[in-house]
C-alpha positions in Angstrom: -9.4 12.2 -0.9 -11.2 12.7 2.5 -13.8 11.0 4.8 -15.9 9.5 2.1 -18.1 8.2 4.6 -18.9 11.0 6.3 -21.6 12.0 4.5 -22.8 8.8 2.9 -22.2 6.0 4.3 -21.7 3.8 0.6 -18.5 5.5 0.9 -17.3 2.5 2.8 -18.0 0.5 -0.5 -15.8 3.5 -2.7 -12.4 2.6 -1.7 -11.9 0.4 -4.8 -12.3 3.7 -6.5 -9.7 5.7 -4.4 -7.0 2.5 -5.5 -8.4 2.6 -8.8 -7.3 6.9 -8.6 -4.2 6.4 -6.5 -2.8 3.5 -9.3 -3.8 5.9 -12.2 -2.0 9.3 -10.8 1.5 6.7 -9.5 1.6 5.9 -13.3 1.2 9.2 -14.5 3.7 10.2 -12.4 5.7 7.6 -13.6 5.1 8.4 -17.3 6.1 11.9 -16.5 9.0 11.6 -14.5 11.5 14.1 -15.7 8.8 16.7 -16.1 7.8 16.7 -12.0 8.5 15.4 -8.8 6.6 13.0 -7.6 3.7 14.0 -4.7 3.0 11.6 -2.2 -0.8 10.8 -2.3 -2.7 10.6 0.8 -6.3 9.7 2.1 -7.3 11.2 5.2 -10.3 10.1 6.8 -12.3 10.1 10.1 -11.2 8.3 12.6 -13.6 5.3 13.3 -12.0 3.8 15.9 -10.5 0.1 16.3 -10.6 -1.8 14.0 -12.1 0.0 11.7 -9.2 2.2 11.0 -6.7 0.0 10.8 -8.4 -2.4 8.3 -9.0 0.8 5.9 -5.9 1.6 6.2 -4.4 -1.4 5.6 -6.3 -1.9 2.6 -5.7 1.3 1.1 -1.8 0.7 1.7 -1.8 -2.3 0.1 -1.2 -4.0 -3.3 -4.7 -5.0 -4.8 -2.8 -4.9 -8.4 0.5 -4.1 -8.0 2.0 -1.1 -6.1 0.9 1.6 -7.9 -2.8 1.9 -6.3 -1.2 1.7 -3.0 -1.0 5.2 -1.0 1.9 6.9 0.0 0.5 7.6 3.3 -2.4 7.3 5.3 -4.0 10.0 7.3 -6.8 9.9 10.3 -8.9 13.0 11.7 -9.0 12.7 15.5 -10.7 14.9 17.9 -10.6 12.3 20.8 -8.4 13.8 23.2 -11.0 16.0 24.9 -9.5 16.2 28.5 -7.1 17.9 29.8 -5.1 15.0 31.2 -5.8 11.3 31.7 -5.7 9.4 35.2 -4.5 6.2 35.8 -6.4 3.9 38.7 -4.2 6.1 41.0 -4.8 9.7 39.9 -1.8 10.1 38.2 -1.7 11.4 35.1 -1.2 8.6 32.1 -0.2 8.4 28.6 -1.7 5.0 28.4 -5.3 5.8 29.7 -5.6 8.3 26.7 -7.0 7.5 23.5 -3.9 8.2 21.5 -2.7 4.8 23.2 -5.5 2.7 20.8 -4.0 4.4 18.2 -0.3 3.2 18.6 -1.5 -0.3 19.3 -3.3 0.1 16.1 -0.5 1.3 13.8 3.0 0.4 15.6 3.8 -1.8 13.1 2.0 0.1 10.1 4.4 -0.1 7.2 3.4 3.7 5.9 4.1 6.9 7.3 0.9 8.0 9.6 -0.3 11.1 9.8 -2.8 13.1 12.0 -4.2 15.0 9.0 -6.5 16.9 11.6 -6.4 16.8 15.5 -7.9 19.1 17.8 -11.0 18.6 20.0 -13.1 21.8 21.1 -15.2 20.9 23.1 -15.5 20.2 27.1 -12.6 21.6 28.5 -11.5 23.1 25.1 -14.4 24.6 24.0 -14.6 28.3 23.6 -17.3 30.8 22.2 -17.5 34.7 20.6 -14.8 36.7 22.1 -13.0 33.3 22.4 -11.0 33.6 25.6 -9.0 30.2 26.5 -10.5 27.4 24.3 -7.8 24.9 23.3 -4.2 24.2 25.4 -3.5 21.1 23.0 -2.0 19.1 25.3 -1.8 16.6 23.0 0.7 17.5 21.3 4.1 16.8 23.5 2.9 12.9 23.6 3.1 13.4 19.8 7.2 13.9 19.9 7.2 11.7 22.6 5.3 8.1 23.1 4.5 8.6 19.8 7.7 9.3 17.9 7.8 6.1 16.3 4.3 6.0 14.9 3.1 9.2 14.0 5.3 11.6 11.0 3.3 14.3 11.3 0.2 16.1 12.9 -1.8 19.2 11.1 -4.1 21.1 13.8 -7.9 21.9 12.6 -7.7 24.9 11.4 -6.4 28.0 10.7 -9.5 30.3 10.0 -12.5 30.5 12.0 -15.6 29.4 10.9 -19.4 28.0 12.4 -18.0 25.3 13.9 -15.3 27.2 16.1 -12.7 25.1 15.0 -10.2 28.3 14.1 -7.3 29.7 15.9 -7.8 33.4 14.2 -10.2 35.3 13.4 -9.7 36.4 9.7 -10.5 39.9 8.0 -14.5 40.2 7.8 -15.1 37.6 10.1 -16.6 40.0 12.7 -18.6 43.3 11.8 -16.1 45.9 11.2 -13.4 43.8 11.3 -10.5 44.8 9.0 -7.2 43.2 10.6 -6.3 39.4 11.2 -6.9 38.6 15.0 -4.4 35.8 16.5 -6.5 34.2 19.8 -5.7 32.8 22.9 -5.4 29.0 21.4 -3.3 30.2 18.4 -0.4 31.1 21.3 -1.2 28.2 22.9 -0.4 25.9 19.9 2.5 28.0 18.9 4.0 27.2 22.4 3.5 23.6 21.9 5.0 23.1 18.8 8.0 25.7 19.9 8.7 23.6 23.1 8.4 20.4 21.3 10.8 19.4 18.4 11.6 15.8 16.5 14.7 14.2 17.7 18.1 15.7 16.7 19.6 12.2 16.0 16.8 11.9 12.7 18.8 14.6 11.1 21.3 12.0 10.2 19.3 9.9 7.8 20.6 10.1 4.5 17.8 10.8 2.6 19.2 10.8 -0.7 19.9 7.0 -0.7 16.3 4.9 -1.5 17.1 1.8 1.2 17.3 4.7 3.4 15.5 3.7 7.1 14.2 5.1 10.5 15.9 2.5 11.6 19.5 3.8 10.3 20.0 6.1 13.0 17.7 4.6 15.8 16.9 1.3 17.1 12.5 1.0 16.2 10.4 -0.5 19.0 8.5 -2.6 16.3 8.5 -3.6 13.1 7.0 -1.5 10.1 6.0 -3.7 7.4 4.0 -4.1 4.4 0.3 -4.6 4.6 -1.4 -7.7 3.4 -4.8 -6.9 1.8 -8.3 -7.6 4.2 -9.7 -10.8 3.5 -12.8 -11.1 1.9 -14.5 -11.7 5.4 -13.2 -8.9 7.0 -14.4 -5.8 4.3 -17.5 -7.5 4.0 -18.5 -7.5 7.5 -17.1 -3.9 7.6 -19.5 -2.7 4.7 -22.2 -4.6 6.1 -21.6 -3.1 9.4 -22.3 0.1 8.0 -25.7 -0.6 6.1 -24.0 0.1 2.8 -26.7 -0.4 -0.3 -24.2 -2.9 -2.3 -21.2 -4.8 -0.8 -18.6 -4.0 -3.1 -15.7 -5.9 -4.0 -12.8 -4.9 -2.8 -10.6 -7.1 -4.3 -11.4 -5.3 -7.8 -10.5 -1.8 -9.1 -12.6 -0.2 -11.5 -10.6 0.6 -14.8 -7.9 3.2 -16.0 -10.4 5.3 -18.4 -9.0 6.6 -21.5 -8.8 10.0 -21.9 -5.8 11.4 -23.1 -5.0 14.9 -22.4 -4.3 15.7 -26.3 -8.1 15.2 -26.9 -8.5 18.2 -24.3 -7.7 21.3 -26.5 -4.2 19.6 -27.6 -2.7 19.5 -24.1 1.0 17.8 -23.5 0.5 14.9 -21.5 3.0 16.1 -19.6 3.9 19.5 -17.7 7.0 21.4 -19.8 8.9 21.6 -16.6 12.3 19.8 -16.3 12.7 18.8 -12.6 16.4 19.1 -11.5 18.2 16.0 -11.2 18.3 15.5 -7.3 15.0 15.7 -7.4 14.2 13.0 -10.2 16.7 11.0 -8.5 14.4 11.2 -4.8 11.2 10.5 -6.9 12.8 7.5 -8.5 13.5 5.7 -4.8 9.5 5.7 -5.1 8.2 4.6 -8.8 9.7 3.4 -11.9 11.7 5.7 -14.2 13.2 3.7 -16.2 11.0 5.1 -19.1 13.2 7.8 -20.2 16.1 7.7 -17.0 18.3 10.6 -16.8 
């Protein structure tokens, strides 16, 4: 799922529903464990600002009914770092006068993996226009590997193709008249030096992975604390929906349903895929749900 609010604002009362989805795919998962791996599910949305952000998050990372309607991870699209550095009171460049510093005091203790499922601002400084000279340097992203190693587990920049909104790094076959080869521009080199120059710690290579207690924490000391959320209070997505002009509060301490609809009643499908997933495999997924329904 992704910014449901973006375009309606009752999307703030529709979480219930993205639980309600995230618990019924976790169990089908489960039910289906030796016939594939289990992908993490993840909701992405825009990034609202304190404390917002956080109290979405938190509630879609918690257990409402168990668990299972819990996401995996939780993603945010920010295009707030629009300069190309921030000052301090002495006009010296400074991580913490950025806006990627709300964001770690947001999330440092966040007990899911956080993602940056977009990031990329284009405009002021970044912005660039038809032939597309310059545009962005993403400066943003060394502070990424850096003062936010311990929050953040991944980053995806917005996006590949270029489209209306000038958000692309290469112009794709078609996109201009008489265009017939894939054209790489000046930001796509410029990310592609960032990420090359900038790599995740060598001591995280030696988690072992295949063990389910396995932590972060194993191989280096954590600044804070990850844990588990606790669910909003009642107050707190109340005032958030009513903040929002939503038509209906909805409850979020109730998920609609599992519906029942059994794949066999859709032209006589298998409930699950005829794949066998190889051991190691089932063994990872099983750190992550229940498999004791038919264990290997």
């Amino acid at each position: 799922a992704n910014e449901m609010p973006v375009n309606d604002k009752n999307g703030y009362a529709a979480y219930p529903c993205v639980k309600a989805l995230t618990r019924d795919i976790h169990r089908y998962q489960s039910s289906c464990a030796g016939n594939m791996r289990r992908v993490p599910l993840i909701y992405s949305d825009m990034d609202m600002g304190s404390p917002t952000r956080l109290d979405i998050a938190k509630y879609l990372s918690c257990a409402v009914e168990s668990p299972d309607d819990a996401v995996d991870a939780y993603g945010l699209n920010v295009y707030s770092w629009c300069d190309p550095e921030y000052l301090d009171d002495k006009g010296k460049p400074n991580f913490r006068y950025s806006p990627y510093q709300s964001v770690i005091d947001d999330f440092a203790s966040f007990g899911k993996p956080l993602l940056f499922t977009e990031f990329g601002c284009n405009t002021g400084a970044f912005e660039s226009v038809c032939p597309y000279k310059g545009g962005r340097t993403w400066v943003d992203v060394p502070p990424m590997f850096k003062q936010m190693g311990q929050v953040l587990s991944g980053a995806i920049a917005f996006e590949f193709s270029m489209e209306k909104n000038q958000f692309g790094i290469a112009l794709t076959p078609g996109f201009l008249d008489g265009q017939d080869e894939l054209l790489l521009l000046d930001t796509y080199r410029a990310l592609q030096k960032q990420f090359l120059g900038n790599d995740v710690n060598p001591t995280w290579d030696g988690i072992d992975v295949d063990k389910c207690a396995a932590l972060p924490s194993d191989v280096a000391p954590m600044s804070h604390e990850h844990e588990a959320a606790a669910c909003p209070a009642t107050a707190v997505w109340t005032e958030l929906q009513e903040k929002y002009r939503v038509d209906t509060v909805a409850n979020w301490d109730e998920l609609p349903p599992t519906p029942d609809a059994p794949l066999l009643n859709v032209r006589g499908q298998a409930e699950c895929p005829a794949f066998d997933v190889p051991k190691s495999v089932y063994n990872e997924s099983c750190c992550h749900m229940n498999c004791s329904v038919g264990a290997r």
